[in-house]
C-alpha positions as CSV (number, residue, x, y, z in Angstrom):
1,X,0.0,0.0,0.0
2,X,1.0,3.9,-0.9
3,X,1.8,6.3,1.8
4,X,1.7,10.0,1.5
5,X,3.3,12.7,3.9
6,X,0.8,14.9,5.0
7,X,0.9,17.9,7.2
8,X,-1.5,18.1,9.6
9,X,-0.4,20.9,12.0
10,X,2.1,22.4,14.5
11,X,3.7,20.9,17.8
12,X,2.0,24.1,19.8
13,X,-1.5,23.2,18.2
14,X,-2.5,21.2,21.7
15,X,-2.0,21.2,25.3
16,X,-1.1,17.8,27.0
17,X,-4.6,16.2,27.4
18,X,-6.3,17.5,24.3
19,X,-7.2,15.9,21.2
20,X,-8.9,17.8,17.6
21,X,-10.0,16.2,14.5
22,X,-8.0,18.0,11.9
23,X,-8.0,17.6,8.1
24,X,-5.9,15.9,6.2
25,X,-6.1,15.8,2.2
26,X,-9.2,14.0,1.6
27,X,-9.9,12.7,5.0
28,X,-10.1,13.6,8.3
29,X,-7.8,11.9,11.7
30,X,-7.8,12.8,15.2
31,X,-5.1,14.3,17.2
32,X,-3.9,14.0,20.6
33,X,-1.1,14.9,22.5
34,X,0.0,12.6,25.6
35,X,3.2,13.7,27.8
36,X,4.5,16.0,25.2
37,X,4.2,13.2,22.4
38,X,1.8,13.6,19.4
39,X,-0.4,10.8,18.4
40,X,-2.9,10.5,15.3
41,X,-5.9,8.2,14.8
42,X,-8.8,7.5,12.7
43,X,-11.7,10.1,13.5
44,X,-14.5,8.0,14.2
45,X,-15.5,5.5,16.6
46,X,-15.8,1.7,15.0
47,X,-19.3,1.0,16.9
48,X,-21.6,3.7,15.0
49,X,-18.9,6.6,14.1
50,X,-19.4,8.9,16.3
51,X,-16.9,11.9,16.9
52,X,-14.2,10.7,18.9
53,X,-13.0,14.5,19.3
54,X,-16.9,15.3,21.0
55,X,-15.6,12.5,23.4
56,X,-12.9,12.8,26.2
57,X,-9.5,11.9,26.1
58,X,-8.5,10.6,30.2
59,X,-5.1,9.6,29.9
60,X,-4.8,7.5,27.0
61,X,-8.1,6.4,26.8
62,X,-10.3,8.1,24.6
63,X,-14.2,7.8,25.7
64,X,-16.8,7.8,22.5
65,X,-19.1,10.1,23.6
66,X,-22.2,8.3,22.3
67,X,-22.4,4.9,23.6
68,X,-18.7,5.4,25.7
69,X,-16.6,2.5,24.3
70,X,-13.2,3.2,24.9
71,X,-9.5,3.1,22.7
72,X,-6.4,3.5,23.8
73,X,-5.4,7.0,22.0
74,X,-1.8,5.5,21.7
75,X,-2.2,2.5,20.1
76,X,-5.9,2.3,19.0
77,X,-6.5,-0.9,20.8
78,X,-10.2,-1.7,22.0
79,X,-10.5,-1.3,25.7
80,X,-14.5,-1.1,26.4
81,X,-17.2,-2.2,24.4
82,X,-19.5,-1.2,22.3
83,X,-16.7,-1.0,19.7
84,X,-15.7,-4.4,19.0
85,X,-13.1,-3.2,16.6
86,X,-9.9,-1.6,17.4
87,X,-8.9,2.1,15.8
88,X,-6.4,2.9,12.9
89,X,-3.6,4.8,14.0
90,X,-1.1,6.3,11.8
91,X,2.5,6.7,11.5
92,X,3.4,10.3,12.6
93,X,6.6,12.5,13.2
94,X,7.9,16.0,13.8
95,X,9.8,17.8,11.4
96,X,11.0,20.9,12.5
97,X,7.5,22.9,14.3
98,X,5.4,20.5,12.1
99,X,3.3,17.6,13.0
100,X,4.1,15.2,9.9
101,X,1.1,12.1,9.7
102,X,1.9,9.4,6.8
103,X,-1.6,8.5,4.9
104,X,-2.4,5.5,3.7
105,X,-3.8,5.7,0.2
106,X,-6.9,3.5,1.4
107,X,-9.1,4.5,4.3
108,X,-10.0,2.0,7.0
109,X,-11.0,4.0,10.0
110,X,-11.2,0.6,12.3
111,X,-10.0,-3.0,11.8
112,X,-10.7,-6.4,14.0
113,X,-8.3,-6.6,16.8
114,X,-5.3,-9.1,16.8
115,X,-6.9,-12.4,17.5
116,X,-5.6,-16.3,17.5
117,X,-7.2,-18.7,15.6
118,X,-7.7,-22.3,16.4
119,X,-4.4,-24.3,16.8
120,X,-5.5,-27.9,18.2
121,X,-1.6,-28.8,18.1
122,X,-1.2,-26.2,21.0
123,X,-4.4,-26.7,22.7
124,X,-6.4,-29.3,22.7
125,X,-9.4,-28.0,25.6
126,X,-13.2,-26.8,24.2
127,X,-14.7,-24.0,25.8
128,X,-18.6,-24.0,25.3
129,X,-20.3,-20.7,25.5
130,X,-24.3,-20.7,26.0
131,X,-26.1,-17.9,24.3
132,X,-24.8,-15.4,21.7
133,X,-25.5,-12.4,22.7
134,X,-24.1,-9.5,24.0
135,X,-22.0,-11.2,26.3
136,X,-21.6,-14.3,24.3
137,X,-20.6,-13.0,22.0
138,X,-18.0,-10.6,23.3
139,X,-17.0,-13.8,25.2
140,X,-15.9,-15.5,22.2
141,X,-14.0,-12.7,20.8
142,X,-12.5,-11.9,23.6
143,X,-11.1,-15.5,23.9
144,X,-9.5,-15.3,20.6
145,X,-7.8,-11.5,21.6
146,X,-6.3,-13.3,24.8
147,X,-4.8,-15.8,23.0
148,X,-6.8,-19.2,23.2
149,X,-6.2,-20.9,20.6
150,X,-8.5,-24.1,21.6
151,X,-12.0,-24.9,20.9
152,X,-15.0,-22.2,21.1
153,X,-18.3,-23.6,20.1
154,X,-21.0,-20.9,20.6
155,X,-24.6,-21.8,21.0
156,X,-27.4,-20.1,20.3
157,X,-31.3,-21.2,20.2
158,X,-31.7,-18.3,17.5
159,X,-31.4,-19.3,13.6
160,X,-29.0,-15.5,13.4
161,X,-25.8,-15.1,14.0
162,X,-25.1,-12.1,16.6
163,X,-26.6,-9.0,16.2
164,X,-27.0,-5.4,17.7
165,X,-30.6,-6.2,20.0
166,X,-30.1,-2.6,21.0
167,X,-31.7,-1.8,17.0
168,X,-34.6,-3.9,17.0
169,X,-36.9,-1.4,18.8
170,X,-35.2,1.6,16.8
171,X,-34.1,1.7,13.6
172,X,-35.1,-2.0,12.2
173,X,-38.7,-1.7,13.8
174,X,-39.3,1.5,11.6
175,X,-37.6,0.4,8.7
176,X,-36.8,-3.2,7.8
177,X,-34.3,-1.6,5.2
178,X,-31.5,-1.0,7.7
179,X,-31.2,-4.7,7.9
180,X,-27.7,-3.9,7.4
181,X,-26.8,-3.1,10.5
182,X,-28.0,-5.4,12.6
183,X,-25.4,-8.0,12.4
184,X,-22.3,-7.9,14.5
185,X,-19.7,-9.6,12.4
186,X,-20.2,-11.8,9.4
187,X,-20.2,-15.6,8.8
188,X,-16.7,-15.3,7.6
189,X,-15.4,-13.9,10.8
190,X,-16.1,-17.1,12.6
191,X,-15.0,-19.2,10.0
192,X,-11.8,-17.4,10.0
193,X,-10.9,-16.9,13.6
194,X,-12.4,-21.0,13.9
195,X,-15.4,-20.2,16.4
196,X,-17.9,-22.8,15.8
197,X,-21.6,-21.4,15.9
198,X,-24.4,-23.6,16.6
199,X,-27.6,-22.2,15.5
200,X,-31.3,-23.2,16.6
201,X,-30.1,-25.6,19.5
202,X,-32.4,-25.1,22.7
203,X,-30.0,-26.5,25.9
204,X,-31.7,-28.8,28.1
205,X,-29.6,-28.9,31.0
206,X,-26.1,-28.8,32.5
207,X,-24.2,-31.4,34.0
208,X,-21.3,-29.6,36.3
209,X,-20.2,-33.2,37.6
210,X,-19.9,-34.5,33.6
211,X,-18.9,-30.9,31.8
212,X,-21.9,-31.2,29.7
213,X,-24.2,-29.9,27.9
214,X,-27.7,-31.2,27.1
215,X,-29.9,-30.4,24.2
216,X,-33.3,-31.0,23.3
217,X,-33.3,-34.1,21.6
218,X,-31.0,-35.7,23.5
219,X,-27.3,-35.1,21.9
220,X,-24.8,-33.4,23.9
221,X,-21.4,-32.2,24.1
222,X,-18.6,-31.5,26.6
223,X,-16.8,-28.6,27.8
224,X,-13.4,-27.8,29.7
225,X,-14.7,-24.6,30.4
226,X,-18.2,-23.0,30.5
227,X,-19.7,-19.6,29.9
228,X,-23.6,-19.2,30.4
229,X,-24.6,-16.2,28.6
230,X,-28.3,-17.0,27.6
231,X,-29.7,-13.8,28.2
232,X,-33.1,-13.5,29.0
233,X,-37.2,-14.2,28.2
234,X,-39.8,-11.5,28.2
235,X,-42.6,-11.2,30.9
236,X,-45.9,-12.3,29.5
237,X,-49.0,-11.1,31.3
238,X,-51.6,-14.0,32.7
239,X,-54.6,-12.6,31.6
240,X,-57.5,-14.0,29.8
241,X,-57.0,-13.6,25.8
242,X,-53.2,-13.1,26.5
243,X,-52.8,-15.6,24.1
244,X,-54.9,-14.0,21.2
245,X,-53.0,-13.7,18.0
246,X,-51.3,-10.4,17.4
247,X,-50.8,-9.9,21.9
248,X,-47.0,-10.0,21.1
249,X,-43.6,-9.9,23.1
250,X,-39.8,-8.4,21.7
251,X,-36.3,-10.0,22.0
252,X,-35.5,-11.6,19.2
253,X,-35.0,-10.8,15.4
254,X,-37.8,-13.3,14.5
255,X,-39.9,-11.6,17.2
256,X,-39.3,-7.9,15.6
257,X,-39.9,-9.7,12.0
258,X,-43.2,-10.9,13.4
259,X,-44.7,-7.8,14.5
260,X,-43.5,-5.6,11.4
261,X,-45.5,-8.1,9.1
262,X,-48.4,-7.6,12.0
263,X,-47.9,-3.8,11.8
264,X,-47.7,-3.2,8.0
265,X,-51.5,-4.4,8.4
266,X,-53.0,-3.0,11.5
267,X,-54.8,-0.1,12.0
268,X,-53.8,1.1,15.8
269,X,-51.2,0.1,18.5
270,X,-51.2,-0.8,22.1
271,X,-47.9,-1.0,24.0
272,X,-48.4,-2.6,27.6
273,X,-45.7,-1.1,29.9
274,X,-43.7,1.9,29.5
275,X,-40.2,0.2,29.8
276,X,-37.3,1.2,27.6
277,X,-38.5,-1.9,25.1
278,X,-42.2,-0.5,25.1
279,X,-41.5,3.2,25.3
280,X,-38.9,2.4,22.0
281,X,-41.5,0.6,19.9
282,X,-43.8,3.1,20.6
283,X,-42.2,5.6,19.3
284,X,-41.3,3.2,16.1
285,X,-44.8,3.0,15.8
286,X,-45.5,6.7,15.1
287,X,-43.0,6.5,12.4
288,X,-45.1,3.6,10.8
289,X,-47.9,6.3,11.2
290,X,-49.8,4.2,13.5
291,X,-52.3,5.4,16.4
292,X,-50.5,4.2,19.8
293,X,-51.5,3.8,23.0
294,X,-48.9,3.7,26.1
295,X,-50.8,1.4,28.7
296,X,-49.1,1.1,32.5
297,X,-49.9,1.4,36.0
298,X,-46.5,4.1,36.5
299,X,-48.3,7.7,37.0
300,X,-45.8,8.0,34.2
301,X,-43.1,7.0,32.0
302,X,-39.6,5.4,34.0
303,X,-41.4,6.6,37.4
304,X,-39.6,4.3,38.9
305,X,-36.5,4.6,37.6
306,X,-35.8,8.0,36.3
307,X,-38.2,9.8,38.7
308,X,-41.3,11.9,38.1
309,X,-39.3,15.2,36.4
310,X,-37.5,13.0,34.0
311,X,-40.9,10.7,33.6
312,X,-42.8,13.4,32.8
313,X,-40.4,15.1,30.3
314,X,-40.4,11.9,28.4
315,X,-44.0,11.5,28.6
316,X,-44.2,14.7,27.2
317,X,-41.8,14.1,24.0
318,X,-44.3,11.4,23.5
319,X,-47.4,12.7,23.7
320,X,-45.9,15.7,20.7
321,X,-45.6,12.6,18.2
322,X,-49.0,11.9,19.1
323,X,-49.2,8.8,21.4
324,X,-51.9,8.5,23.7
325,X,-51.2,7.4,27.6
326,X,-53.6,5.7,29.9
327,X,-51.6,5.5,33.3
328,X,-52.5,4.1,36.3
329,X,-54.2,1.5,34.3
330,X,-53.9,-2.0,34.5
331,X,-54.8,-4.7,32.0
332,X,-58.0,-6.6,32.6
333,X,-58.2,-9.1,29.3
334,X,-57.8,-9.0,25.4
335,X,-60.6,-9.1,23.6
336,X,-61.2,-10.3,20.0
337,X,-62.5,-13.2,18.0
338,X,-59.0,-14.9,17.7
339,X,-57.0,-12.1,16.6
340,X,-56.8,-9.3,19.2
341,X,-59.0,-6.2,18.8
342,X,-59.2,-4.3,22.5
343,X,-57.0,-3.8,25.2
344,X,-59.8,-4.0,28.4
345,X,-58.8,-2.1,31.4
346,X,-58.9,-2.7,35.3
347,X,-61.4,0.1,35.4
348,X,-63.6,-0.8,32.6
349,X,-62.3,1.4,29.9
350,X,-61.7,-0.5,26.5
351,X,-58.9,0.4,24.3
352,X,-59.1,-0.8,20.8
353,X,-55.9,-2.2,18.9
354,X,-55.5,-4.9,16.4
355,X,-51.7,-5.2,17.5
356,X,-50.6,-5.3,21.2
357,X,-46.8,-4.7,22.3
358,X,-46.3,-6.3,25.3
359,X,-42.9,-4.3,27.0
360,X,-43.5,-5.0,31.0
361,X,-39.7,-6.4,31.7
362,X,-37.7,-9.8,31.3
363,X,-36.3,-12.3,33.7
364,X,-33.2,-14.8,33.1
365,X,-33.1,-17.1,30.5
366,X,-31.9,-20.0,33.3
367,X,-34.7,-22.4,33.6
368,X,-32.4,-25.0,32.3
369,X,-30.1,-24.5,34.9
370,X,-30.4,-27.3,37.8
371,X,-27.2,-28.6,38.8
372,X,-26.3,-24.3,39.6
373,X,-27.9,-22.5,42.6
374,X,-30.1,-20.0,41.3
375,X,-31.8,-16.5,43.1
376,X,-35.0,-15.8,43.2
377,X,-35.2,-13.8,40.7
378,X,-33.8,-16.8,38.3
379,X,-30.4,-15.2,38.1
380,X,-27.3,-16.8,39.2
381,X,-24.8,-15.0,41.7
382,X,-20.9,-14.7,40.5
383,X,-17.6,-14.2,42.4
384,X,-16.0,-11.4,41.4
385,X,-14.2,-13.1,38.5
386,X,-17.7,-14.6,37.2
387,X,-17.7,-18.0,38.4
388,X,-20.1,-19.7,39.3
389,X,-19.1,-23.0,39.7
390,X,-16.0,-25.1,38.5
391,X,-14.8,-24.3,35.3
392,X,-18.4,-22.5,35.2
393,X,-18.8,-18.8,34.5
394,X,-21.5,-16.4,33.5
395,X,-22.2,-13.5,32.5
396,X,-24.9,-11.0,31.0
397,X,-28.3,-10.7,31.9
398,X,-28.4,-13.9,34.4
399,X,-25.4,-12.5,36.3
400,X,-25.9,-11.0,39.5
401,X,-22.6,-9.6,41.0
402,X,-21.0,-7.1,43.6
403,X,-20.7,-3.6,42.6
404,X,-17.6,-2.5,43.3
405,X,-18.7,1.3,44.4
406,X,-21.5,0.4,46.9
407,X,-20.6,-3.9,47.8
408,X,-24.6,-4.4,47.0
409,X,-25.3,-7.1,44.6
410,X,-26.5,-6.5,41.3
411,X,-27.7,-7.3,38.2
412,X,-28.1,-5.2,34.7
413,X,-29.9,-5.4,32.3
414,X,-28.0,-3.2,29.8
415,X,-26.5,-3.9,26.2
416,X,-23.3,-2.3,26.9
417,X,-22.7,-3.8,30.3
418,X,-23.2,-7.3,29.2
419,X,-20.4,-7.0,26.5
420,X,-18.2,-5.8,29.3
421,X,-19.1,-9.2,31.3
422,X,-18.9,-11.4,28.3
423,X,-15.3,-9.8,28.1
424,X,-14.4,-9.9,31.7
425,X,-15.4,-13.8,32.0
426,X,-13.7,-14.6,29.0
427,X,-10.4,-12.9,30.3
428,X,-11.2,-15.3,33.4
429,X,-11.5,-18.3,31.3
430,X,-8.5,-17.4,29.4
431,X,-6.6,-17.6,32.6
432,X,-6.3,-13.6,32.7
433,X,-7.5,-12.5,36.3
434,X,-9.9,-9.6,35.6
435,X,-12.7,-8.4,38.1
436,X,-15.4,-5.6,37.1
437,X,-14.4,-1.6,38.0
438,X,-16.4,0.1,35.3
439,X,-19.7,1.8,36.0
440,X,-23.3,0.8,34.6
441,X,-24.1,2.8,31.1
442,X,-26.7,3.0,28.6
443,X,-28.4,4.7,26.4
444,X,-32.1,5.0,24.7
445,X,-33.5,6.8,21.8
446,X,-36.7,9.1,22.9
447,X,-38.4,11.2,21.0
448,X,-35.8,14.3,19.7
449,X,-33.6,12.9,22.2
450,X,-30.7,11.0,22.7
451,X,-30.6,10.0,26.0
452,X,-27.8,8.8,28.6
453,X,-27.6,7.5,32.0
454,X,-24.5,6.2,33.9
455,X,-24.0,4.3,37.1
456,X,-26.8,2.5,39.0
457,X,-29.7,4.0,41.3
458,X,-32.4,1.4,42.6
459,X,-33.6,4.1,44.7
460,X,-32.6,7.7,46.0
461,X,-32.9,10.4,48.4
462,X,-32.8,13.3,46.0
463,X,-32.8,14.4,42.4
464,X,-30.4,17.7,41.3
465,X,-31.0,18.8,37.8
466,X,-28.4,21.0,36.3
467,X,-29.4,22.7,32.9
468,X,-33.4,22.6,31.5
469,X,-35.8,19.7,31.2
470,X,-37.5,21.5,28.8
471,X,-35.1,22.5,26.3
472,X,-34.0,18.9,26.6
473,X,-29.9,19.5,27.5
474,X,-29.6,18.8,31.3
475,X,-27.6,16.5,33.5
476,X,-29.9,15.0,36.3
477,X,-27.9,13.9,39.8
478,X,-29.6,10.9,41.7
479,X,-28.1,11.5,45.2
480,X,-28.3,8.7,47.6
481,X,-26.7,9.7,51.3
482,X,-23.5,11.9,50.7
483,X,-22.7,10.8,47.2
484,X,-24.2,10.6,43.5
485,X,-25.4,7.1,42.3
486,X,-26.5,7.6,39.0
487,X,-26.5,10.6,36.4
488,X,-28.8,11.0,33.7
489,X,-28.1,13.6,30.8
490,X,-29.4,15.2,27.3
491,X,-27.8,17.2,25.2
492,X,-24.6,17.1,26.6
493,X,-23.3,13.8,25.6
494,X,-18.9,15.3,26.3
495,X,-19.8,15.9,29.7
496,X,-21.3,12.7,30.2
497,X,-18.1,10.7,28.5
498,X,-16.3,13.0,31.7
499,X,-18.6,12.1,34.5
500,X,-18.4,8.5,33.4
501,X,-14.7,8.6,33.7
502,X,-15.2,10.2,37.0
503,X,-17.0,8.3,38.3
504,X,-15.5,4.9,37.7
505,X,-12.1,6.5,38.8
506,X,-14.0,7.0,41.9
507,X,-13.0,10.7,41.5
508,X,-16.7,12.6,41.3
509,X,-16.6,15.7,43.3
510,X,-19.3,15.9,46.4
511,X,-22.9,16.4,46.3
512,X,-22.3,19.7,48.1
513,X,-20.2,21.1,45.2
514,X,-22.8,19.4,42.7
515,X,-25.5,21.3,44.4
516,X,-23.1,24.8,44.7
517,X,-23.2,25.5,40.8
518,X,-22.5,24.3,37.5
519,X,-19.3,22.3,37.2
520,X,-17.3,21.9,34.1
521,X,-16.8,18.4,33.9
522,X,-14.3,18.3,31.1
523,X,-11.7,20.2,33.6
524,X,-13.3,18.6,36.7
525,X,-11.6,14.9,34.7
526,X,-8.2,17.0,33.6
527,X,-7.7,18.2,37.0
528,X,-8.0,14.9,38.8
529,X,-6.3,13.1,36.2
């Protein structure tokens, strides 16, 4: 490949700490400036291209400031998912007072991180991994960066190979079209890096005394070491007519698939619940120009866990792309004559739809499990290297383990957090000791708003907004005691990329300062870096 010299700027361009996208020729690169040492990088993040220069640079990690994966600014390595690829970084030097970056003539922004392939001659163990999903599938990647070079058979009940869940409610609900992006890597990425998918196989049970694995039909197969990573079900309600055609539940691709061929003929829209799931679809469903209806018994949107303020502001986003709410209201029984055609209420009041969204939660996918002590909530409880048992590990949905910040025991249901555990256990199985110290994050498309939340808040003692609900560019504090649990933000997505590197550096300043004034975050992160 053709280089070409290009200059791109002067040694006094940037302070130690900063990083700009510049231009250079035809293309843009980023920037940065570490201990008096210039380094240059592809612009864009490799999960869905955002800005990397809207982001933070904390030392050498630079924090996307969308869905906050993280790269190391020096080398472009992937450190935190969502990216699953690395960044390109390019040759650079000083001549003189300039900043000198050699081009490549093609332009790859990102590329798949250095990873093993199978080598049976050097190790001869399998490592099974249940479910491929988030964490599943970071799992078996990760397995391959670390340097395992045995066996990885990933199973899956699903007839898809992994694919971003996170899009199903968004993008590929309103417009099959975007197909595109859904899936994660292509088939020749497991045939090259020798991870064996097994699609459509429903796992029976496992045996921890044998190392097996059971599946439906009776056929089974044996592990060295184990990851369960099956996710999660949705919550159905037990109601009468529950089972009516067209009373339908999102998780999967063939799920989503099922209710745009239901929508592309109905006439109006119920959505039970007004979780992230149903308050997405919803939304989705105005831009199908459909009539919806937002049906739960919260006073309103997230009451319970973005508070009242925040509830109502979404609420009111809602309610401007004309969705209807009936809150307080619980769900009696589906009428119709086989297909669904009303949504009857607790109080009487009938709601007609010929589709029905049911959004009211999920619980672990671990009925399976009976050999492995399970909560009751279904979910299985981890050390903090995620085992579970012998040469057992988990991760994802069904994982509930110690937060680091508070010692409570949790569990998360997030997109970008179970990519993180898939990667931690896989680092564990790999023989690389790795515990979690990151904080919760995730995101969720609302109406004209992008909205972000960081860190974990079951309850709390107080809520300090900084900025205007209404003009939808804030950052909301959930205090709990003398320190800030959670923070939820619009608008203002560099600040957020700081305060999450704040907070997981354990390095947020009090609630008294929070509540003295605005706080620039961007310096709060420099200065106690």
């Amino acid at each position: 490949m053709s280089y070409k010299d290009v200059i791109v700027g002067k040694v006094t361009d940037l302070k130690d700490g900063q990083m700009r996208a510049v231009p250079a020729e035809d293309r843009e690169i980023l920037l940065i400036r570490i201990d008096g040492k210039y380094y240059a990088t592809a612009p864009l993040c490799p999960h869905y291209n955002a800005p990397l220069a809207k982001g933070v640079l904390h030392g050498d990690r630079i924090v996307c400031p969308w869905h906050h994966a993280v790269l190391k600014a020096t080398t472009g390595e992937l450190e935190e998912p969502p990216a699953l690829n690395a960044l390109t970084t390019y040759q650079l030097k000083i001549e003189g007072e300039n900043i000198v970056v050699s081009l490549p003539q093609k332009v790859e922004y990102s590329h798949v991180p250095k990873m093993a392939t199978r080598d049976f001659g050097k190790d001869s163990r399998t490592f099974v991994i249940i479910g491929l999903g988030a964490a599943g599938y970071a799992a078996s990647q990760t397995l391959r960066e670390d340097g395992f070079g045995g066996r990885i058979v990933a199973i899956t009940r699903e007839n898809h190979l992994p694919y971003d869940r996170t899009m199903l409610s968004k993008t590929y609900l309103q417009d099959k079209a975007f197909a595109n992006v859904l899936p994660l890597r292509p088939a020749e990425f497991f045939e090259e890096y020798g991870i064996e998918v097994m699609l459509g196989k429903k796992v029976t049970n496992v045996r921890t005394k044998d190392k097996q694995v059971e599946f439906e039909g009776g056929s089974k197969i044996s592990y060295d070491k184990l990851l369960l990573a099956p996710g999660s079900v949705p919550r159905t309600l037990d109601v009468p007519g529950a089972d009516k055609q067209n009373v339908m539940t999102l998780r999967s691709r063939d799920d989503c698939d099922a209710i745009i061929a239901a929508a592309e003929h109905a006439s109006r829209v119920a959505v039970i619940g007004a979780s992230f799931i149903g308050m997405e679809t919803a939304f989705s469903f105005t831009k199908r120009n459909l009539p919806v209806t937002v049906i739960s018994p919260e006073t309103v949107p997230f009451e319970h866990v973005f508070g009242e303020k925040i509830g109502g502001l979404l609420r009111s986003l809602h309610e401007e792309k004309s969705v209807t709410f009936k809150l307080g209201a619980g769900v009696e029984r589906f009428e119709g004559n086989g297909k669904v055609e009303a949504v009857v209420l607790k109080s009487g009041e009938r709601v007609e739809a010929d589709l029905v969204l049911v959004g009211i939660g999920v619980r672990p996918a671990t009925d399976f499990l009976t050999d492995i002590p399970k909560l009751a909530d279904g979910s299985v409880r981890v050390d903090e290297h995620f085992k579970v048992a012998t040469d057992v590990y988990a991760s994802g949905d069904i994982a509930t383990f110690q937060d680091w910040r508070t010692g409570d025991h949790i569990r998360i249901e997030h997109w970008r957090t179970a990519l993180q555990l898939g990667r931690i256990a896989a680092h564990n199985m790999a023989g690389n000791p790795t515990s979690y110290r990151d904080v919760p994050y995730f995101w969720t498309s609302q109406p004209g708003l992008q909205f972000r939340y960081i860190g974990f808040a079951k309850a709390w003692d107080d809520l300090v907004i900084d900025g205007e609900l209404s003009e939808k560019k804030f950052l909301a504090f959930f205090v709990k005691g003398d320190r800030i649990a959670a923070v939820a933000g619009g608008g203002r997505d560099t600040e957020m990329a700081a305060i999450h590197e704040l907070m997981r550096t354990g390095s947020m300043p009090t609630v008294k300062q929070i509540r003295g004034g605005s706080i620039d975050w961007v310096e709060a992160l420099a200065e106690r870096s």
